[in-house]
Every structure is written in C-alpha cells, then in structure tokens.
C-alpha positions as CSV (number, residue, x, y, z in Angstrom):
1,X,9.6,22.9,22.4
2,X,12.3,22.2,19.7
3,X,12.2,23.6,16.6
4,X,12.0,22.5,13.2
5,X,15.8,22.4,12.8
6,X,16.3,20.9,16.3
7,X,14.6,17.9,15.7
8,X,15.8,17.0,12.6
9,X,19.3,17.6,14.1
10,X,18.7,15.3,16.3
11,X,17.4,12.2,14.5
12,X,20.2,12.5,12.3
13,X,22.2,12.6,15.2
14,X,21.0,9.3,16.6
15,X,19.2,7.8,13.7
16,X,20.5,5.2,11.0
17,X,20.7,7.0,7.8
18,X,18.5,4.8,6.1
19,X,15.8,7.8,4.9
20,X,15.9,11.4,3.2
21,X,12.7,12.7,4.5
22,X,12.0,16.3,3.8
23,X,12.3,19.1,5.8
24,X,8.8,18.9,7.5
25,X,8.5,18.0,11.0
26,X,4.7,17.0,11.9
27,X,3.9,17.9,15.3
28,X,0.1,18.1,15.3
29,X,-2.4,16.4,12.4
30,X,-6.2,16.6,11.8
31,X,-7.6,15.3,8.4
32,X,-5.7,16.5,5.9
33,X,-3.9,19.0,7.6
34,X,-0.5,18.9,9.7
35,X,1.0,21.6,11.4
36,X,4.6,22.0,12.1
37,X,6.5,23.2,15.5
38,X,6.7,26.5,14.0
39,X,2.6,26.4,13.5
40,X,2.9,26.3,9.4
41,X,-0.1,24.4,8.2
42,X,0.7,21.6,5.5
43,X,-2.1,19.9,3.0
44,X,-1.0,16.5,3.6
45,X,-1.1,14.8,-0.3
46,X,1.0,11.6,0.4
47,X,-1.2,10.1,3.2
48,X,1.7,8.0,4.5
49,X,1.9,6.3,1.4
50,X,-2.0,5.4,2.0
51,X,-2.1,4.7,5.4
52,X,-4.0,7.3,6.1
53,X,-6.9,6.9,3.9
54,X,-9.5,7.8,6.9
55,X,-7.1,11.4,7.2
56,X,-5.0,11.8,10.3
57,X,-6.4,10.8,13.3
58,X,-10.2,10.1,12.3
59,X,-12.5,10.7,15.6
60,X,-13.9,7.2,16.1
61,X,-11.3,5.6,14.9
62,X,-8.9,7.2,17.8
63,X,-12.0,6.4,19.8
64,X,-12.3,2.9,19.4
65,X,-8.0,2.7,20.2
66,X,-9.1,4.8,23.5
67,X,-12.0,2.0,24.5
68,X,-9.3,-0.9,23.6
69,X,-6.4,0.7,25.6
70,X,-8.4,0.4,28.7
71,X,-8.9,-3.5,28.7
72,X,-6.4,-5.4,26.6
73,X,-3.6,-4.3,24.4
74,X,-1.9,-7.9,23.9
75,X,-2.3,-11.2,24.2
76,X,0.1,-13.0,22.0
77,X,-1.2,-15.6,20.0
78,X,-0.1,-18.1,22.6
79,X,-3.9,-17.0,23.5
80,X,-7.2,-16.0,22.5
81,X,-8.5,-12.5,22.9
82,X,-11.9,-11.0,22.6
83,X,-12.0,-9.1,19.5
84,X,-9.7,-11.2,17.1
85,X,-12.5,-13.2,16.0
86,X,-14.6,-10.0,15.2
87,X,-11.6,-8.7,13.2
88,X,-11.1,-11.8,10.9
89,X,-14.8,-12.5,10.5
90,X,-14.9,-8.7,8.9
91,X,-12.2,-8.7,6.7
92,X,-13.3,-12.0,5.9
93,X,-17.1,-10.4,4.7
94,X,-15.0,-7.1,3.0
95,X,-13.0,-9.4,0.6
96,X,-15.2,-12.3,0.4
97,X,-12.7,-14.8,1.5
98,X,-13.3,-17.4,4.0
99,X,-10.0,-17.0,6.0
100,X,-7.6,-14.3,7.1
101,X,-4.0,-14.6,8.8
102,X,-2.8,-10.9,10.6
103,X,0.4,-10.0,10.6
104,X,1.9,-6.0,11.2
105,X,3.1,-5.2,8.2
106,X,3.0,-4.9,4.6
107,X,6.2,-6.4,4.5
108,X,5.1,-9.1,6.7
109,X,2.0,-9.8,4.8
110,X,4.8,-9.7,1.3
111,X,6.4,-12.4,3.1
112,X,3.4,-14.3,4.4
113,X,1.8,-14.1,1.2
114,X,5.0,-15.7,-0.8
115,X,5.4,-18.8,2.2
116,X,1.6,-19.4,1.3
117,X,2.6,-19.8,-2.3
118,X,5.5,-21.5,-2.1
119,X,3.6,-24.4,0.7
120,X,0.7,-24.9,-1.0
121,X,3.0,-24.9,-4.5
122,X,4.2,-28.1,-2.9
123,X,1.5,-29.7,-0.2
124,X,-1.2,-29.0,-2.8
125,X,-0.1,-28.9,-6.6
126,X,3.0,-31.0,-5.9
127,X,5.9,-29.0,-7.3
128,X,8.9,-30.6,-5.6
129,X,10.3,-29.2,-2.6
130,X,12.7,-26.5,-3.8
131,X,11.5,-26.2,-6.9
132,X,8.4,-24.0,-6.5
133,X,8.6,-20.9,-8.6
134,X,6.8,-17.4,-7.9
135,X,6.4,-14.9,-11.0
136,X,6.6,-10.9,-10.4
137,X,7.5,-7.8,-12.5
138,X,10.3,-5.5,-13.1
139,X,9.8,-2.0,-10.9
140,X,7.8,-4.1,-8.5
141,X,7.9,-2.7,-4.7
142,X,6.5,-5.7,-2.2
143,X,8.9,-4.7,1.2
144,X,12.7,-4.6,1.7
145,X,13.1,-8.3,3.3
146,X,15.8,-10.5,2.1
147,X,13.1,-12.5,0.5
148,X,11.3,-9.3,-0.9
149,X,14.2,-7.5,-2.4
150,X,15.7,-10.9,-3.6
151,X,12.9,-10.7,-6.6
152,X,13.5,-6.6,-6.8
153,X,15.0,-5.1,-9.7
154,X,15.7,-1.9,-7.6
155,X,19.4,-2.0,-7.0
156,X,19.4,0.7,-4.4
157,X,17.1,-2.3,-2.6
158,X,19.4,-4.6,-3.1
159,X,23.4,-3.3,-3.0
160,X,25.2,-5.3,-0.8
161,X,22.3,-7.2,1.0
162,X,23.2,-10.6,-1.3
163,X,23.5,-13.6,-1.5
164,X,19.5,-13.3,-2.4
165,X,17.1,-16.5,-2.5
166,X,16.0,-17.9,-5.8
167,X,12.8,-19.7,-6.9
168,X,11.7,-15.7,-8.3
169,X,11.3,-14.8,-11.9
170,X,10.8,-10.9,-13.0
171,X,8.5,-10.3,-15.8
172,X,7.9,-7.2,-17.9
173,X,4.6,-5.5,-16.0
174,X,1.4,-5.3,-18.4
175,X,3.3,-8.3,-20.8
176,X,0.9,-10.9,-20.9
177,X,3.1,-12.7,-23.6
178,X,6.1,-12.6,-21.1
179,X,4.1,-14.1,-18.1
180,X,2.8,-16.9,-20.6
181,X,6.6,-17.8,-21.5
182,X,7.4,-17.4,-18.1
183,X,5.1,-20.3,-16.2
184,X,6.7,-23.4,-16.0
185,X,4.9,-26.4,-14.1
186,X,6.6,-25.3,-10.9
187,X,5.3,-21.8,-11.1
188,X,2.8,-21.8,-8.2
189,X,2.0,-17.8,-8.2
190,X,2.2,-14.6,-10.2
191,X,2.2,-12.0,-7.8
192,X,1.3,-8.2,-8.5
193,X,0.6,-4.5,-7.4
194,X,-2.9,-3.8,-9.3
195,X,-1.3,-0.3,-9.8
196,X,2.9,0.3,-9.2
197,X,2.4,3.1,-6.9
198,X,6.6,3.1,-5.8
199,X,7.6,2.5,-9.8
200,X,5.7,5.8,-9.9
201,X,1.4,5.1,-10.6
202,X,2.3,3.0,-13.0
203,X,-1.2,1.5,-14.4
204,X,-1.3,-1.6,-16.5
205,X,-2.9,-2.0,-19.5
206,X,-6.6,-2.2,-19.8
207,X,-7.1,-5.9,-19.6
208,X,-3.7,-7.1,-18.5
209,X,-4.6,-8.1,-14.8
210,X,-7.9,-9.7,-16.3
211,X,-6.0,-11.8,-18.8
212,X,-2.9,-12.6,-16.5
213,X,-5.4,-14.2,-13.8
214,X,-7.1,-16.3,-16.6
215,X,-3.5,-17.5,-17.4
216,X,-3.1,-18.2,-13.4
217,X,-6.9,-20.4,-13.6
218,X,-5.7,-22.5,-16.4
219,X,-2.0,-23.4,-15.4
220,X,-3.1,-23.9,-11.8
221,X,-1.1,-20.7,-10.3
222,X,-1.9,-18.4,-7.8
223,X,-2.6,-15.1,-8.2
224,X,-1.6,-12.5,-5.5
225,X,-2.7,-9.4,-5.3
226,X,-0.6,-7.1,-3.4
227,X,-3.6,-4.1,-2.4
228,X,-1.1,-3.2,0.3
229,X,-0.9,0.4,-1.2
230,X,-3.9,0.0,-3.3
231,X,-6.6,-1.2,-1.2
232,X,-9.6,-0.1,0.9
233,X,-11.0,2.5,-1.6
234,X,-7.7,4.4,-2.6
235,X,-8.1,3.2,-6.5
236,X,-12.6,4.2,-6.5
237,X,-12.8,0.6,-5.7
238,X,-12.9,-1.2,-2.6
239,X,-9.8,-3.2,-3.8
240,X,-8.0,-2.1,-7.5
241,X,-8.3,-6.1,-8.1
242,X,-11.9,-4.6,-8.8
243,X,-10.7,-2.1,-11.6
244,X,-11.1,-5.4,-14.1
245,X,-13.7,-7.8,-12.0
246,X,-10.7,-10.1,-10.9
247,X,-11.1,-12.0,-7.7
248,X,-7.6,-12.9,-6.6
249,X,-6.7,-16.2,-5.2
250,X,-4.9,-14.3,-2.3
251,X,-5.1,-10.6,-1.0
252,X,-2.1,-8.8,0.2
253,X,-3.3,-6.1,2.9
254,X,-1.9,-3.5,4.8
255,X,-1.5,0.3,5.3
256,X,-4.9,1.6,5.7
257,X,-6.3,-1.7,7.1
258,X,-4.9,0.0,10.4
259,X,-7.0,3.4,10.2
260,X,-3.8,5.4,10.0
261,X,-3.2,4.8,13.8
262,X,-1.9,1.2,14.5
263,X,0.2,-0.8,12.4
264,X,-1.9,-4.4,11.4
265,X,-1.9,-6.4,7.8
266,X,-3.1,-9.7,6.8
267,X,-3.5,-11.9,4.1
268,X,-7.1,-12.7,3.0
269,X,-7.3,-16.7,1.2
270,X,-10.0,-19.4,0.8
271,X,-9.1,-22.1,3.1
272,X,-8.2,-24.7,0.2
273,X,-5.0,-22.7,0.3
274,X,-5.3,-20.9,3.5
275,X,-5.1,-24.6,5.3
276,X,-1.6,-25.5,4.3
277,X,-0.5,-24.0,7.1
278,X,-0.6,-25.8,10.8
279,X,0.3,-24.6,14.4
280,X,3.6,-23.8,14.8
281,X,4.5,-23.2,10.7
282,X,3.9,-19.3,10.9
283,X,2.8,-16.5,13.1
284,X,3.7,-12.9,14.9
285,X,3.4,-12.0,18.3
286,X,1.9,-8.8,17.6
287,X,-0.1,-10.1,15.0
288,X,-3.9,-10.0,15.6
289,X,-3.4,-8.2,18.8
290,X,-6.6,-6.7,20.1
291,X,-5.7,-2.8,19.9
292,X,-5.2,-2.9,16.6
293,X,-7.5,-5.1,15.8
294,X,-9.9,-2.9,17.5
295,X,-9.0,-0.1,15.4
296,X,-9.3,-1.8,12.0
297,X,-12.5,-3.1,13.1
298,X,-13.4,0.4,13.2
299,X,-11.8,1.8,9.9
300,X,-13.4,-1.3,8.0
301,X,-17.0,0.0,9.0
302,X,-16.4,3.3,8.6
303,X,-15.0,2.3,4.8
304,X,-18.5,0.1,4.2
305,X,-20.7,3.0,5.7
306,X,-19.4,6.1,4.2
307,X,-18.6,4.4,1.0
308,X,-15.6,5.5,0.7
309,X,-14.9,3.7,-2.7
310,X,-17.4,6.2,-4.3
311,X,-15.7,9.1,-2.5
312,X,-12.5,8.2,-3.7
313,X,-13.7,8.1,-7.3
314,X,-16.0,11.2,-7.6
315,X,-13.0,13.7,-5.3
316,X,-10.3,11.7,-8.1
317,X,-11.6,12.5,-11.2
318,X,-12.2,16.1,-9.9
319,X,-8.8,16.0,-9.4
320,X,-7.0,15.4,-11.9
321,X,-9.4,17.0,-14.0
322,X,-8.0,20.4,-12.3
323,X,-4.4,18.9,-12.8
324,X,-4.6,18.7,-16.4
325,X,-5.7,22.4,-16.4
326,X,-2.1,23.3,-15.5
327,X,0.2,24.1,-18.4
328,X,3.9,22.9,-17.9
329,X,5.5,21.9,-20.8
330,X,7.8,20.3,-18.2
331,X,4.6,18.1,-17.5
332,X,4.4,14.8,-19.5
333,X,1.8,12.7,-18.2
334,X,-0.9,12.6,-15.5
335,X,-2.1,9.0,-14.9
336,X,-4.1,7.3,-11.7
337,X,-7.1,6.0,-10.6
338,X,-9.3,7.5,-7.4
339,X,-6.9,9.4,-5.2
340,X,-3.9,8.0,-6.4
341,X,-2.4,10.0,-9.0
342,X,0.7,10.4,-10.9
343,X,2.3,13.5,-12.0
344,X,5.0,12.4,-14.4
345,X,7.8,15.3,-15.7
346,X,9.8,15.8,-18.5
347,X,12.5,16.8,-16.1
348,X,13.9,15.8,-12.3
349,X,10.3,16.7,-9.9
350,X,13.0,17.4,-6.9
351,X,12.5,21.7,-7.7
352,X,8.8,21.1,-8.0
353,X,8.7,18.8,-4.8
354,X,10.5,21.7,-2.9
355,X,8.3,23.8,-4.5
356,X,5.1,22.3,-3.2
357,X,6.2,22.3,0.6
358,X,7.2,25.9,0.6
359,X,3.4,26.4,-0.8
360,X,1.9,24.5,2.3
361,X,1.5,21.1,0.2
362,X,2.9,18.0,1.1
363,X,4.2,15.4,-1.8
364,X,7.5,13.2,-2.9
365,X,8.8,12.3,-5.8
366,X,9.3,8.8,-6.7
367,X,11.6,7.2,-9.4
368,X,13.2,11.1,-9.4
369,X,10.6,12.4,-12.8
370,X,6.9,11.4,-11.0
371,X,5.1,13.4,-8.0
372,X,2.5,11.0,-6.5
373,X,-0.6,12.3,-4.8
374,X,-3.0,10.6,-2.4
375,X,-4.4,12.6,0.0
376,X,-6.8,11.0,2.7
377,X,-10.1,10.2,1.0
378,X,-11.7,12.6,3.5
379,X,-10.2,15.8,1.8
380,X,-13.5,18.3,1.0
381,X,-13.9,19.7,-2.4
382,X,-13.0,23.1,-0.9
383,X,-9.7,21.8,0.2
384,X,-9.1,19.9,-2.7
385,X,-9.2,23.6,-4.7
386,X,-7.0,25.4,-2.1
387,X,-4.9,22.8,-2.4
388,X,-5.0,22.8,-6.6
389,X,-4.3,26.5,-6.3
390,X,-1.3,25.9,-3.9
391,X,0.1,23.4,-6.5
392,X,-0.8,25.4,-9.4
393,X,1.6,28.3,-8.2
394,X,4.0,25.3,-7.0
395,X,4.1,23.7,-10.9
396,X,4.4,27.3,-12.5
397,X,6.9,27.1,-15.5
398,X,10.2,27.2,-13.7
C-alpha cells in the first residue's frame, strides 16, 4: 500500500493543479472518523463541505446503493426508470414544492436555477429577451461555471476565464437598501446563500432574508435560495430559508441531498415557474439516474425520521458554547448556526489549521482569517468533547 507521501506525490504528478488540499490522505471513513494509510485517526470537522451530513458512509444509506447496483444504475433520461418518480415525489413533500428537476451538481443546479430565472423572466413576466436581470451579493460562492463566476467577485474565480456574461448585478449581502435600488423591471431574481459558508459563515442580519423576499413578492422577482451548502438540517433547520419563515420561490439543492455517497442535486419550484421549461430546453444524462436517486431516497428519510434538524441544533449550540470557553486573544468572533460554525481570527488561521490536523482534527480555512466547522450531524456528544479538547490544545495562544 502507498504511503501518505506516495500518494500525494502522485496526484500532483498527474493531476491539474487546480487544488491545495492538505496533507491528509483518507484511506478508510466511518462517521466522523477517517483514518489515513499510516492508521492516524482524524475527527473529520469539514464534512466535505456538508456533503456528508449523514457522516461517512451511513449503514443504510451504503445499503440502499448496494440494492440499486444490482438492478439499474442508468437509464438516461432518454427513458424512464423505476425509482425517479419516488425521488421527485420526496423532495417534492421535504420542500413543499410541487416540482423538482435533478441535475449532479451544485454547480449544475447554480446554473439550472439561473436559466429558470432568466426563462420565466421572459415567457412569464415579459422582460425582453436579453434583458432579464438576476440580483446576487458581493463574497457570494454559487459554482465556478462561466456563468457562475461571471457574477463572482472572487478574482482568484475569475483571472483569466473572461470575457464573462452580463444580465448579473452584485449587491452588498444583508443591504436591503442596496437590493431595493438595485431591482429594475427586468430584474427577474435575487438569488442568495441563506448563510455565506465560502465568504467564511457569514450570517445576515436578523431579518434581511425576510425583508429581501418581501421586496421579491411586491416587484414580481424570484427569489432563490441557494441551500446547496446549507440545506438538509446543517443550519438546525430542515432548510436555513427556515431560520426567518421564508418560503423561497426556488430551492437550490445539492451536497447532502446525495447522502455523502453519490453525487445528485436539483432544483425544487412550483410549476407556475417550473413549466417554462419543455422537452429538449434542459437536461443531464446523469441527472435523475436511479443509483443516486436510490441513495437520496434513502438520506431524505433518514433526515425526516431521525430529525436531524433538532440534532443539528441541540449538538450546535453545545458547540460553540465549548468554543467560546477557549481564550485566544487571536480569536475575534465565533458565529453559525447548527453545525456550521465560524471561527474568525485576528490573524492568518493557516498555523492553527496545521495545528488542528497534527491534533487528529480535520478543518480549513477559508477567506485566509476564518476556520469553518461542520462535522456530520451524527457526531455524539462524547466525540464532540474529544474533539473540543483536541482543538482546545490546537487554538492554544501561539
């Protein structure tokens, strides 16, 4: 078996150099733990970026891919397969929308999510052709497609990939007054994460998302919610749209909608905007594809029947609650909501980072000053204080 060092040798031997992961090789994963080729056991806290809300490789959720790999893996959607239908009509129920188009990825979903916009803009409100206008915020991470990163203000995102499309303006996140000066009558959506989690947790003020999808309601806009990162109990909530009782127009999902072992994502829409699309205007091969399909079928019930919305909360607020017992003047802020948290320093995180993966706990800093954590909802109380005593030696005063 190669080592450690081997393996990373090699994929940046081969590899494109579009990543700086961290020294940690994963070579087995249970839960909340992965173990490396040389049998060091890790306390994974970044959950693939919340994929991996049901912990690495849940029991019936591997379970339910075993049964699925043993009749159909694809169909395209040149045809129908068994368990499509069961999928839709259950993410249909979870975020109360009466229709659902599957795509792979977030990305996808991004991108799905925007045509959507921009169509019915047109077929439905009557913007002109061209014209329709879509509404996002500065620090905003929706994918790295030319039509994602063409309304980024990240320019390591966006250096040397122009020229970018237009029809995108970038508001101030948490400025209602900007997003009022902003809509035009061609604006046909304001789109937004519920929490920044790549800007680095960033939370919005208490009432923004409210008041910002009233604004939507009276000047005939859509409001997206991107819940790619967010959703399926990661905020204490089913979806962080919850946090303020909103009920957005059209749900951007992905991530965890795949149970941490297949990649799936969708959009979730009423069908007086879900029907501006017809046969042959959209679509994915692999999208809807019945092994995935199979295994979000899964995750979604395990999500509804565990509640994992109320596990997220109750293990969050413990956690962070032990957080702010450590004393750093190099800390300046700890911020989240459920399991996603936000460790914000004074000072580059990069020592601390290193830190935490020499003491067994797995992390990354984002935006260079803030340490995000989101372990799988499934972490115990007893692991959460091993791992708060790892990270306490971790954040001792440098």
């Amino acid at each position: 078996m190669l080592s450690t060092n081997q393996i990373i040798e090699k994929c940046k031997k081969y590899g494109a150099n579009n990543y700086s992961p961290k020294d940690v090789v994963f070579s087995t994963a249970e839960g909340c733990i992965v173990t490396d080729p040389e049998g060091k056991q890790y306390f994974d806290m970044l959950s693939a970026y919340s994929a991996l809300n049901f912990g690495h490789r849940h029991p019936e959720i591997i379970q339910a891919a075993k049964d699925q790999l043993d009749r159909v893996t694809l169909s395209s959607r040149a045809f129908h397969n068994e368990i499509m239908g069961d999928f839709l009509e259950k993410l249909c129920g979870l975020t109360k929308k009466e229709a659902v188009l599957p795509m792979n990825t977030g990305a996808e979903a991004v991108e799905t999510a925007l045509k959507t916009a921009r169509r019915w803009g047109n077929f439905v409100k009557g913007v002109e052709e061209g014209k329709q206008e879509i509404i996002t915020c500065i620090n905003n991470f929706h994918g790295r497609t030319i039509g994602i990163i063409s309304m980024s203000t990240d320019p390591d995102a966006r250096a040397g990939y122009g020229p970018f499309l237009s029809g995108f303006k970038v508001i101030k996140y948490g400025d209602i007054e900007a997003l009022k000066n902003a809509i035009t009558p061609n604006t046909v959506a304001f789109m937004m994460e519920p929490i920044q989690g790549e800007a680095g947790i960033i939370v919005p003020p208490k009432g923004f998302m409210k008041e910002a999808y009233e604004l939507c309601k009276e000047n005939n806009v859509l409001f997206i919610a991107d819940e790619v990162q967010t959703g399926f109990a990661r905020t204490g909530r089913m979806f962080a749209s919850e946090l303020e009782g909103v009920d957005p127009d059209i749900y951007v999902l992905g991530k965890a909608l795949g149970g941490g072992v297949m990649p799936i994502s969708a959009i979730a829409a009423n069908k007086n905007i879900m029907d501006v699309f017809t046969p042959g205007s959209h679509g994915s091969t692999f999208g809807g594809n019945p092994l995935a399909c199979a295994v979000s079928i899964k995750a979604m019930e395990i999500l509804v029947r565990d509640n994992y919305p109320a596990m997220a909360e109750e293990k969050g607020n413990y956690f962070m609650s032990k957080l702010r017992e450590i004393e750093n003047d190099d800390i300046a802020e700890i911020r989240g909501k459920g399991l996603l948290i936000g460790v914000e320093f004074e000072c580059n995180a990069y020592k601390y980072v290193k830190k935490l993966i020499e003491n067994g706990v797995l992390a990354k800093e984002t935006h260079e000053k803030t340490i995000r954590f989101a372990p799988p909802i499934v972490i115990t109380k007893e692991q959460l204080d091993s791992a708060v005593e790892k990270i306490k030696i971790a954040f001792a005063k440098q």
